[in-house]
C-alpha positions in Angstrom: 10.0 12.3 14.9 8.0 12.1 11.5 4.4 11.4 11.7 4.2 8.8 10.1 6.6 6.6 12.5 4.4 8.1 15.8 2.8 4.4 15.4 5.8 2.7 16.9 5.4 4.5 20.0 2.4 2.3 20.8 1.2 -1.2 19.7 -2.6 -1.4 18.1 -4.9 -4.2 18.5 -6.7 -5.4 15.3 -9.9 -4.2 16.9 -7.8 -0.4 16.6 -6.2 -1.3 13.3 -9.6 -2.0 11.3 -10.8 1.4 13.1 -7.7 3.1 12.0 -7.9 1.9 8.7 -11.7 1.7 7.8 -11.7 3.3 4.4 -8.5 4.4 3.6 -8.1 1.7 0.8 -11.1 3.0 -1.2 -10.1 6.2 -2.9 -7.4 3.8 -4.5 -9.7 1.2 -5.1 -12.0 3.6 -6.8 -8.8 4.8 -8.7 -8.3 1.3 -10.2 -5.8 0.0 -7.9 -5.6 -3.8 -8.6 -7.5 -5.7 -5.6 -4.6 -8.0 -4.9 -2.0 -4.8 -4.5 -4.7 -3.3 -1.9 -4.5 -6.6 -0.1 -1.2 -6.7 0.2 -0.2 -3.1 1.3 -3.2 -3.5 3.8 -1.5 -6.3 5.2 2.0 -4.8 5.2 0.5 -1.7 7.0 -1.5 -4.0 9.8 2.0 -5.8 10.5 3.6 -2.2 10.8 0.7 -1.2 13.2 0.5 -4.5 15.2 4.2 -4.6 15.6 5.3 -1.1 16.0 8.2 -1.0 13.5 8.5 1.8 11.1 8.1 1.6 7.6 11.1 1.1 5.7 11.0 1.4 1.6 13.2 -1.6 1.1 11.0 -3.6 3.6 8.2 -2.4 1.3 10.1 -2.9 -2.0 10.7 -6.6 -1.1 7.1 -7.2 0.7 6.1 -6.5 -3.5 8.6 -8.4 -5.2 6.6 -11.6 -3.6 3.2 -10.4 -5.0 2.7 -13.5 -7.4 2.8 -11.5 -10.7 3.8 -8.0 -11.4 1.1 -5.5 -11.0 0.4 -2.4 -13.1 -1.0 0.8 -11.6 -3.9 2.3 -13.9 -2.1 5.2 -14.6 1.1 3.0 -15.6 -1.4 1.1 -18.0 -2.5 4.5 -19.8 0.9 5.8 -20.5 1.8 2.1 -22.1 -1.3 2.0 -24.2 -1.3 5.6 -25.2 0.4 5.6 -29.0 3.5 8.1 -28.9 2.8 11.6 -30.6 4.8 11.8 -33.7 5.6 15.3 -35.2 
């Protein structure tokens, strides 16, 4: 079994689930992850945790697509402002 499906084994409270999770979101945060994606994957992750299912990209892909506009990642932003290198 991978690791990171060892949470369908066993249901976590919310009480577990903010102790579980207490933190994790800030080194992206600090990164320049948009707020609203943060939100979102925290909530995808609680639903994961509370129910016991395991995570699925296309699950993930479409819990995204509903975000209300299309977010760019910091690092996405830099490589669309940088100016190309001519020769």
């Amino acid at each position: 079994m991978a690791p990171w499906d060892r949470h369908s084994f066993f249901r976590v409270t919310r009480e577990e689930a903010d102790k579980v999770l207490a933190g994790v979101w800030e080194a992206p945060a600090a990164r320049g992850v948009p707020e609203e994606l943060l939100r979102v994957l925290d909530t995808y992750v609680r639903l994961l945790l509370a129910s016991g299912h395991s995570l699925h990209r296309s699950d993930l892909v479409q819990t995204l697509s509903r975000m209300h506009q299309q977010v760019l990642l910091p690092w996405e932003a830099d490589e669309a402002s940088a100016s190309p290198v001519t020769p």
